[in-house]
DOMAR-276590 format. One record per residue (C-alpha): x, y, z; residue in three letters. Coordinates in Angstrom, 2 decimals. Layout:
BEGIN
((X, Y, Z), Ala)
...
This chain:
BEGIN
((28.81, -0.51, -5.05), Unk)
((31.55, -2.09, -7.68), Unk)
((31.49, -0.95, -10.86), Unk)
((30.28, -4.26, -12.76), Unk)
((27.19, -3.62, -10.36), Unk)
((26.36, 0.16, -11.90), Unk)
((27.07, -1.23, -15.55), Unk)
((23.88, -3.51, -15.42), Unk)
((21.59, -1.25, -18.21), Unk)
((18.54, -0.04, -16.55), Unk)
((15.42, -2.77, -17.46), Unk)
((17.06, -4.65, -15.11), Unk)
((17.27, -2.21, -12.26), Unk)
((14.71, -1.73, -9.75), Unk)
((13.54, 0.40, -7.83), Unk)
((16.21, 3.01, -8.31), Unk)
((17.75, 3.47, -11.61), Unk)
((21.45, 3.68, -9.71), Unk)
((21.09, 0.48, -7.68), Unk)
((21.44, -2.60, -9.68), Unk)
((20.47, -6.51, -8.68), Unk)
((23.37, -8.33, -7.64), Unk)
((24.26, -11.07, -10.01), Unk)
((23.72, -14.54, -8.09), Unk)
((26.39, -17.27, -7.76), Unk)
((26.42, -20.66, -7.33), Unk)
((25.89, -20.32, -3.50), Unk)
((23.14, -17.75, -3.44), Unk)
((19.91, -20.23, -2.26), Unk)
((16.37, -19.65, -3.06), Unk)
((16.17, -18.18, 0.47), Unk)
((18.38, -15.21, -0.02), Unk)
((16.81, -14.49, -3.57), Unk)
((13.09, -14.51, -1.92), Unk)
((14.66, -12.27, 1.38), Unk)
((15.65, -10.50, -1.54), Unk)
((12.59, -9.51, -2.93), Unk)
((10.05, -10.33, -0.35), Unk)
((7.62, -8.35, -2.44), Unk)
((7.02, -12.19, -4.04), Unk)
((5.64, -13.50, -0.59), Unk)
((3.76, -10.68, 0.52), Unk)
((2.26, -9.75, -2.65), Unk)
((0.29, -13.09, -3.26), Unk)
((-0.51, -13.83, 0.52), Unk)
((-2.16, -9.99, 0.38), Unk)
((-4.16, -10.43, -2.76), Unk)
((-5.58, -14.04, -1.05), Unk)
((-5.99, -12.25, 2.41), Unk)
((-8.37, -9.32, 0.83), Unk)
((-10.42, -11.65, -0.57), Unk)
((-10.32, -13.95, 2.41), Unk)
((-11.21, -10.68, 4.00), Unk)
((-14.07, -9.22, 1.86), Unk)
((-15.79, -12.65, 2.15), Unk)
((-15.86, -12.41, 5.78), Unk)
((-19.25, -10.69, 5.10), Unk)
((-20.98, -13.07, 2.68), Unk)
((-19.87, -15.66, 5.49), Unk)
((-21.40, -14.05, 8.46), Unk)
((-24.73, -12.82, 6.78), Unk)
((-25.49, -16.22, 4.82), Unk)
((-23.68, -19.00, 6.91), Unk)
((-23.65, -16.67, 10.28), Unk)
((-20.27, -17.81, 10.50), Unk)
((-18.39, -16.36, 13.88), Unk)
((-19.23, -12.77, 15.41), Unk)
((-20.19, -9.13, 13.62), Unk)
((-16.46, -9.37, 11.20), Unk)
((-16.52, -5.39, 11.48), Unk)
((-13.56, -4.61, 13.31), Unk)
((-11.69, -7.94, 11.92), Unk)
((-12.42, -6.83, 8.75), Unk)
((-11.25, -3.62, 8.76), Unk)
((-8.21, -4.49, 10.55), Unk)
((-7.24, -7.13, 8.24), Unk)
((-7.70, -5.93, 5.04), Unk)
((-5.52, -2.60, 6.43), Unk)
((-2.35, -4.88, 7.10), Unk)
((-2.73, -8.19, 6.05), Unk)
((-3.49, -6.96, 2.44), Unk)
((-2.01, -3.25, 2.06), Unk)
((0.16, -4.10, 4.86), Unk)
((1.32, -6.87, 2.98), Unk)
((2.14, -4.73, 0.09), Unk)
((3.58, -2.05, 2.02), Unk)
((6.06, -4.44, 3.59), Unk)
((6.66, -6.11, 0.24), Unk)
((7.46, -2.82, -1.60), Unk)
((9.19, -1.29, 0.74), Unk)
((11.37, -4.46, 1.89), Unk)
((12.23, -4.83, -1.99), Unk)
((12.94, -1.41, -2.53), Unk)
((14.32, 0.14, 0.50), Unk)
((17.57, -1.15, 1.05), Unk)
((18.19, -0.83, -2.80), Unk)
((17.40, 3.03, -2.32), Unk)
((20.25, 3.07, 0.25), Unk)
((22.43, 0.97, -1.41), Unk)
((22.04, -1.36, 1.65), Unk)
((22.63, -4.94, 2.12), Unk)
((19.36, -6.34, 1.26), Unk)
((16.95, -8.35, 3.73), Unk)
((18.45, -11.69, 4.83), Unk)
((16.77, -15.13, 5.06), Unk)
((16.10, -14.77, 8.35), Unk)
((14.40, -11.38, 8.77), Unk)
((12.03, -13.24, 6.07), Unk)
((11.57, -16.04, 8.23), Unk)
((10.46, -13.73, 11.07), Unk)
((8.39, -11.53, 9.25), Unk)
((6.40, -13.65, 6.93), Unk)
((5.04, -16.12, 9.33), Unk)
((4.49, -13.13, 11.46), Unk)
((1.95, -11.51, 8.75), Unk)
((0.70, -14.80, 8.23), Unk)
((-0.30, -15.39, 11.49), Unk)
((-1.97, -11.93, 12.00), Unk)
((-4.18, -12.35, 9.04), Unk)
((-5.16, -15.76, 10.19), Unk)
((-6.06, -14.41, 13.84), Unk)
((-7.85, -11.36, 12.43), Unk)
((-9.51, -13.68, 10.24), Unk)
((-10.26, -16.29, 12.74), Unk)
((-11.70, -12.96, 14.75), Unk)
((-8.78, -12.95, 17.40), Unk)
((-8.33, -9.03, 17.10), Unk)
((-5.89, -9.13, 20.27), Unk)
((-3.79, -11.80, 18.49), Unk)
((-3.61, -10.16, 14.92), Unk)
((-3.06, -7.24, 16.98), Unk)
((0.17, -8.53, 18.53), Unk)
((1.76, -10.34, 15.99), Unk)
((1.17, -7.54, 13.13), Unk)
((2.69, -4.78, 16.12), Unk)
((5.87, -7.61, 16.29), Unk)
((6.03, -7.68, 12.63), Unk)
((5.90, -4.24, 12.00), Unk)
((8.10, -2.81, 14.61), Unk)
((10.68, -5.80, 13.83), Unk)
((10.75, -4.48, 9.82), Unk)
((11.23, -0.61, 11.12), Unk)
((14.37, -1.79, 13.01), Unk)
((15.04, -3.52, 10.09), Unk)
((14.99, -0.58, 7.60), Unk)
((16.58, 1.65, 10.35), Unk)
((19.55, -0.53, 11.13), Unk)
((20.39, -0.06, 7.15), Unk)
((19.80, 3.57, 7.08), Unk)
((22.00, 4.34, 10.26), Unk)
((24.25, 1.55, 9.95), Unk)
((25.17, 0.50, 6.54), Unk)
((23.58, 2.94, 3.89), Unk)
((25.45, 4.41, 1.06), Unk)
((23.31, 6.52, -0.22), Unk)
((20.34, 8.44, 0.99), Unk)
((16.77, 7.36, -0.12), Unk)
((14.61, 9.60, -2.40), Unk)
((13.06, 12.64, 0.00), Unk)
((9.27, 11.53, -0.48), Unk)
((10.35, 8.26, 1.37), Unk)
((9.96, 10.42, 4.35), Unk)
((6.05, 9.81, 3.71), Unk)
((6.41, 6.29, 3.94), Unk)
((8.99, 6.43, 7.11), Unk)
((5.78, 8.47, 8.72), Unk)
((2.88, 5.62, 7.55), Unk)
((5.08, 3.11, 9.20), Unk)
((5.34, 5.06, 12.28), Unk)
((1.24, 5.79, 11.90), Unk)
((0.61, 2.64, 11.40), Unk)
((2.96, 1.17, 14.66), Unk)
((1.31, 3.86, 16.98), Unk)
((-2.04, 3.37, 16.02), Unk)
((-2.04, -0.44, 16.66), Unk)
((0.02, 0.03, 20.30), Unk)
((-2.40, 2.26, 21.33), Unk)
((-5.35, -0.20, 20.56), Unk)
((-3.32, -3.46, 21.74), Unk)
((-2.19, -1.88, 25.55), Unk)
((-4.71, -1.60, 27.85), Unk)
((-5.35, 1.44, 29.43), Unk)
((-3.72, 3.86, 26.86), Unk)
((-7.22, 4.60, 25.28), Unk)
((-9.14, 6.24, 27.87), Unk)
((-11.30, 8.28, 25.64), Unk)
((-13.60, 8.29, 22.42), Unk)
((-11.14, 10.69, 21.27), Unk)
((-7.74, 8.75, 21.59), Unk)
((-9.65, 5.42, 19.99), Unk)
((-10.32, 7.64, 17.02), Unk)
((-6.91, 9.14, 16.72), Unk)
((-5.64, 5.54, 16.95), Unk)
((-7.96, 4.26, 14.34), Unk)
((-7.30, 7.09, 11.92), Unk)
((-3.54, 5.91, 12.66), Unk)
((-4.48, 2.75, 11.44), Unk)
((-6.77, 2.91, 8.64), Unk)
((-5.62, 5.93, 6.99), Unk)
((-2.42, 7.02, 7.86), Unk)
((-0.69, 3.78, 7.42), Unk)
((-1.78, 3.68, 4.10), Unk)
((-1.97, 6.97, 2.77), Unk)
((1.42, 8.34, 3.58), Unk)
((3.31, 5.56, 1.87), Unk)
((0.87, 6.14, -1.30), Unk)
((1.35, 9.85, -1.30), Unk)
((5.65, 9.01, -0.98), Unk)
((5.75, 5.76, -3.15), Unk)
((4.09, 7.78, -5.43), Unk)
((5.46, 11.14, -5.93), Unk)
((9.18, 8.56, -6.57), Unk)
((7.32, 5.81, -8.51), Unk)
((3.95, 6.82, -10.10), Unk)
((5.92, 8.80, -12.77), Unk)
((7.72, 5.34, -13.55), Unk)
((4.09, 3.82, -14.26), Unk)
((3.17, 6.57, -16.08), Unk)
((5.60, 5.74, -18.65), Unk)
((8.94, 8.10, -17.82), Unk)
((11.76, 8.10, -15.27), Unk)
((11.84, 7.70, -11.22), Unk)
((10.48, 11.13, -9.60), Unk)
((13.78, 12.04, -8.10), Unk)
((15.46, 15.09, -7.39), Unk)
((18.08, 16.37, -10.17), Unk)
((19.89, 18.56, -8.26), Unk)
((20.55, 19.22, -4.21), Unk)
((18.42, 22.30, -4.72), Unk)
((15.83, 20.24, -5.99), Unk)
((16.40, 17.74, -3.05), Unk)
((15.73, 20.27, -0.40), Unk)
((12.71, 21.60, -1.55), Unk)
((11.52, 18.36, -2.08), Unk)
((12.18, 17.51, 1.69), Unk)
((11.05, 20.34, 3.31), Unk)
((7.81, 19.18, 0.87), Unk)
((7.34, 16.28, 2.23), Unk)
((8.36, 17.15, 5.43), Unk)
((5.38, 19.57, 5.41), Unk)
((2.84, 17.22, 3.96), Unk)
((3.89, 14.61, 6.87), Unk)
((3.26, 17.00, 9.72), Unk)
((0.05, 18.21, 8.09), Unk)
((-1.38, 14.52, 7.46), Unk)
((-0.75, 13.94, 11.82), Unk)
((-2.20, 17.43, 12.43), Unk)
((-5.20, 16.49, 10.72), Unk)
((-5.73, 13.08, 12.89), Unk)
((-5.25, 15.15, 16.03), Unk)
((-7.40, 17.99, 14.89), Unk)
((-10.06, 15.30, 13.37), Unk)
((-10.20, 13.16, 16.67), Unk)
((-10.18, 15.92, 19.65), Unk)
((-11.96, 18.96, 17.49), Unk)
((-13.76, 18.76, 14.39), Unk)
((-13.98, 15.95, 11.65), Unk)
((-14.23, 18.02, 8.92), Unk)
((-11.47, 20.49, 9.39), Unk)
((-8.84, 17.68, 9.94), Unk)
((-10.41, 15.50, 6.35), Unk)
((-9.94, 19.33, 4.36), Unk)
((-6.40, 18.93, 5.59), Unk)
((-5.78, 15.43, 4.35), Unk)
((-7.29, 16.07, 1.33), Unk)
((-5.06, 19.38, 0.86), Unk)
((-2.32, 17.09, 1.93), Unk)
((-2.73, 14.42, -0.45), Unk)
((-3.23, 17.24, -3.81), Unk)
((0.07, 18.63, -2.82), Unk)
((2.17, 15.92, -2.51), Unk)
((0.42, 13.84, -6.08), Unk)
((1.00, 17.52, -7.45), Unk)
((4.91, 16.89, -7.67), Unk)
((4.07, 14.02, -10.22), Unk)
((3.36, 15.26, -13.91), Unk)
((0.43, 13.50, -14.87), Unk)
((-0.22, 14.50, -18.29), Unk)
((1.10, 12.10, -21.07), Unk)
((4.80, 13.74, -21.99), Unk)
((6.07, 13.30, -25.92), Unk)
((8.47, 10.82, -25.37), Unk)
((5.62, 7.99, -24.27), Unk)
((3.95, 6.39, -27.28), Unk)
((1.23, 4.95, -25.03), Unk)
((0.46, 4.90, -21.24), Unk)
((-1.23, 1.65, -20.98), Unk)
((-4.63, -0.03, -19.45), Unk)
((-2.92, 0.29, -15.69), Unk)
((-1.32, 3.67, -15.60), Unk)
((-4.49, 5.17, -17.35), Unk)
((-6.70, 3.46, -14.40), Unk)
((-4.16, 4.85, -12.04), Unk)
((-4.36, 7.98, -13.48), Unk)
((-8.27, 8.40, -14.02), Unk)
((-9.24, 6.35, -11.82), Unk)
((-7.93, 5.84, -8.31), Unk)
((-6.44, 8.49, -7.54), Unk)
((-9.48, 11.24, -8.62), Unk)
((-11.67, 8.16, -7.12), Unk)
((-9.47, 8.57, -3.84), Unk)
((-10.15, 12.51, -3.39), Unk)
((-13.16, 11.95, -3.91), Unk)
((-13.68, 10.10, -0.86), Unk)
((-11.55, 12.44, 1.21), Unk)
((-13.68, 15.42, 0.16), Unk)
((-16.83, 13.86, -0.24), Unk)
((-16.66, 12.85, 3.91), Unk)
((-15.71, 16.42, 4.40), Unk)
((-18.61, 17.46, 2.74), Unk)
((-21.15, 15.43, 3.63), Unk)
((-21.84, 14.05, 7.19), Unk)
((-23.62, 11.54, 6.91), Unk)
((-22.94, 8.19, 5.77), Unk)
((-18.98, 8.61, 6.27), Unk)
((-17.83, 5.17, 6.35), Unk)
((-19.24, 4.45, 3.04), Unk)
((-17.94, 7.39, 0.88), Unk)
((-14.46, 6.75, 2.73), Unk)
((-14.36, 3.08, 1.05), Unk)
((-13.47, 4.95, -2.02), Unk)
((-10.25, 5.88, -0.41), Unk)
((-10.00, 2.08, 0.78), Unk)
((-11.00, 0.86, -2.16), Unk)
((-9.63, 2.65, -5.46), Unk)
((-6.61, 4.89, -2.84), Unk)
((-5.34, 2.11, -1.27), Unk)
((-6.35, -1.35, -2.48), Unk)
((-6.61, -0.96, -6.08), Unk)
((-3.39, 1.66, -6.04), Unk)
((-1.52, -1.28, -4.01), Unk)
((-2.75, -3.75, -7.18), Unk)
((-1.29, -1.46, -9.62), Unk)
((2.01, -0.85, -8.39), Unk)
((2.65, -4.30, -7.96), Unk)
((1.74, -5.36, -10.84), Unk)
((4.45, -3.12, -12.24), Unk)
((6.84, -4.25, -9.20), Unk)
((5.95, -8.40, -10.70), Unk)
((6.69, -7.38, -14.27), Unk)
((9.64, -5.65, -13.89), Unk)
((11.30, -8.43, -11.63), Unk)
((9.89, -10.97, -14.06), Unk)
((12.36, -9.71, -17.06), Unk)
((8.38, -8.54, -19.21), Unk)
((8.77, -5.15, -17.88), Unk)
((7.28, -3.66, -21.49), Unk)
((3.78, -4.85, -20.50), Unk)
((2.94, -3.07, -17.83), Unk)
((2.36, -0.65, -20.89), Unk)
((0.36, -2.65, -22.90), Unk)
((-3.01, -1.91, -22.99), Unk)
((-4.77, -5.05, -22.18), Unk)
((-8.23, -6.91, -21.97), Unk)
((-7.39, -9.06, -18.67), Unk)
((-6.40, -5.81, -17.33), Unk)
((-9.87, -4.36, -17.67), Unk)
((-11.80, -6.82, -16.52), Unk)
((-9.82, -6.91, -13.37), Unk)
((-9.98, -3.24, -12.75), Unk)
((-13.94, -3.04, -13.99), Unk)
((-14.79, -6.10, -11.46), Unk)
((-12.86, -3.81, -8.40), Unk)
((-14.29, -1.02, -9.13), Unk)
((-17.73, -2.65, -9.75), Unk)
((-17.42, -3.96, -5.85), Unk)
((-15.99, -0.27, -4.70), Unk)
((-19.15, 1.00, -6.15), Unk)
((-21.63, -1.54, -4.73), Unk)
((-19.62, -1.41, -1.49), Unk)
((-20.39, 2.62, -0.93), Unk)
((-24.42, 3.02, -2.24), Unk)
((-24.88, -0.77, 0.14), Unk)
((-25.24, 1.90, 2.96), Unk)
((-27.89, 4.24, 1.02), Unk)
((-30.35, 1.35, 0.56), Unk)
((-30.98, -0.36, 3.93), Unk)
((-33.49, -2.66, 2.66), Unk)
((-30.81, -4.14, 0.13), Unk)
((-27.93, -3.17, 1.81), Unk)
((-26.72, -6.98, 2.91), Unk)
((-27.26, -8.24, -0.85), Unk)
((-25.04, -5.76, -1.72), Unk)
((-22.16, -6.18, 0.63), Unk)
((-22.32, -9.75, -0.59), Unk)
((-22.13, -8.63, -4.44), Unk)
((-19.48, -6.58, -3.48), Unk)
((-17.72, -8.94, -1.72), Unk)
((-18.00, -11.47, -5.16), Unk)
((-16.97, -8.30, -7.07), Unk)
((-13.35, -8.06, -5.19), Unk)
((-13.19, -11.68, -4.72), Unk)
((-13.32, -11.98, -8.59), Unk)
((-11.06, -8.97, -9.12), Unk)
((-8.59, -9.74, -6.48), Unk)
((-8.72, -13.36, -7.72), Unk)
((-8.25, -12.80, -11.48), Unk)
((-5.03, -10.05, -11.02), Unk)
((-3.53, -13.75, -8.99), Unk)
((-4.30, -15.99, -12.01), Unk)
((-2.96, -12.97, -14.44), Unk)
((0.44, -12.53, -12.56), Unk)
((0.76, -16.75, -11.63), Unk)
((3.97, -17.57, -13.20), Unk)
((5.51, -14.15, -12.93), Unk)
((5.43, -14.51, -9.03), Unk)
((8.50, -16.62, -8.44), Unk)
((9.83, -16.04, -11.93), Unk)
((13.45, -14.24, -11.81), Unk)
((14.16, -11.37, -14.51), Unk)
């Protein structure tokens, strides 16, 4: 990397304080800049898939609009909305943590259509098809990131990247095994390969995005290691946490639930425990987003994880507060950070801010209505429908509030 490159000061660096944005010239076309930072595509089509996705319900109860949207649902709003932000983060930020050439114009024209067309199919209710294309998209964007880190990196990423390396790989297994016939011959493999899916996708990457980039929203520096010391611990760390988070789907699917959810949960307080989350001197104020990431989801995500391993019965509606707050409300958070950094209005992620509550207060409204649906049966459709309106609203109002910062350059 020249030297002009490393001169840039840091507002204008992200994600790693080391790796600057290359100045463009004359030739660079709006193609490059967006395979660039494909976090601007895949942001907004996520936000408009979850609530595309969430209204699948109102849909099928008041217009009875297509088939039972269970499995769709879940399915899309696991990769066409955190997928999407996975994807967007990590396509952004990756190469930049290797000091790698960044994606190229035509990656982006794989990939995008790709997602789009796998939220449209799971959308549509074509599980096979979303199934495909998202197994296409996501293996194409590993061999992506891995042709950079074997082939042209300069640097190696931050050790709690391994986390997200291991979600991607979750996430890929989990949908082969449900897309190939015959590899699921048991009630035990199509749980594994769920919890693949609908957990392990997601939560490694927020457990390894977050031990390098939670401290960032929290107000102070990138959570990297200082010294090669430091750097081995921190890998054997994560290392640790990433074999523990498998172990628990295997011990969770083929021997008992609640053995393999105390793992995840222990694995998940480790790895957030490497991020200092009390307010430090040098911050004059958090702000509305880091304080909801801090008091909020992630307590709000535990909960859900120890709650299910608590409590057998009604399961799938405590663990929507690991869907919910963990993973789609984390995902909104980050990128809103991610948008105004990019944007060049990186001081207001800090700010504490109105617009910013009511878009937090309406997603956790619909989290909350989404998990007690499932203790009143007699109510229980109303509420998946207020829910729905909840995220809709939410999801909806975080779009309008980031509008012009989407395809605005920094």
């Amino acid at each position: 990397m020249s030297q002009e490159i490393r001169n840039i000061p840091p507002p204008a660096r992200f994600p790693a304080c080391r790796h600057a944005k290359k100045k463009r010239g004359a030739a660079a076309t709006t193609a490059a800049w967006l395979a660039s930072e494909p976090y601007r595509l895949f942001f907004l089509s996520g936000a408009l898939f979850s609530i595309a996705g969430v209204l699948m319900w109102p849909a099928f109860f008041r217009f009875e609009l297509g088939a039972y949207p269970g499995i769709a649902h879940a399915k899309l709003m696991m990769t066409a909305f955190v997928g999407a932000y996975i994807i967007g983060f990590l396509g952004t930020a990756g190469p930049r943590m290797m000091a790698a050439p960044r994606l190229t114009p035509w990656e982006l024209a794989l990939f995008f259509p790709l997602h789009l067309v796998s939220g449209l199919s799971y959308l549509s209710g074509n599980v096979a098809a979303g199934d495909a294309s998202f197994l296409i998209l996501l293996g194409g964007f590993m061999v992506s990131l891995a042709v950079r880190f074997f082939g042209f990196r300069r640097e190696l990423p931050p050790p709690p990247m391994l986390l997200a390396a291991t979600g991607l790989a979750c996430g890929f297994a989990g949908i082969l095994m449900s897309a190939v016939p015959g590899w699921i011959g048991s009630t035990e493999s199509w749980t594994f390969s769920k919890l693949l899916v609908y957990q392990g996708f997601a939560l490694a990457p927020v457990m390894g995005v977050g031990v390098f980039f939670f401290p960032r929203l929290l107000g102070g520096g990138f959570g990297e290691p200082r010294t090669t010391r430091e750097t081995k611990r921190l890998t054997i760390s994560m290392a640790l946490a990433a074999a523990v988070l498998v172990a628990s789907f295997i011990i969770e699917a083929w021997w008992h639930r609640q053995t393999g959810l105390w793992m995840r949960a222990a694995a998940f307080v480790f790895v957030l425990s490497h991020v200092c989350w009390r307010k430090t001197p040098d911050v004059p104020h958090v702000g509305t987003l880091g304080n909801a990431l801090r008091f909020l989801c992630l307590p709000l995500a535990l909960a859900g994880l120890v709650i299910s391993a608590i409590v057998t019965s009604q399961h799938m509606a405590w663990m929507h507060l690991l869907y919910g707050t963990g993973f789609g409300l984390v995902c909104l958070i980050a990128a809103s950070r991610v948008i105004f950094g990019h944007s060049g209005d990186v001081t207001r992620f800090a700010n504490r801010s109105w617009i910013a509550r009511l878009i937090i207060a309406a997603l956790v409204i619909a989290v909350a209505t989404r998990v007690f649906a499932d203790f009143m049966p007699r109510i229980m459709i109303s509420h998946y429908e207020y829910a729905a309106i909840f995220w809709a609203l939410g999801a909806g109002g975080w779009l309008l509030w980031h509008a012009r910062r989407f395809f605005q350059a920094g």
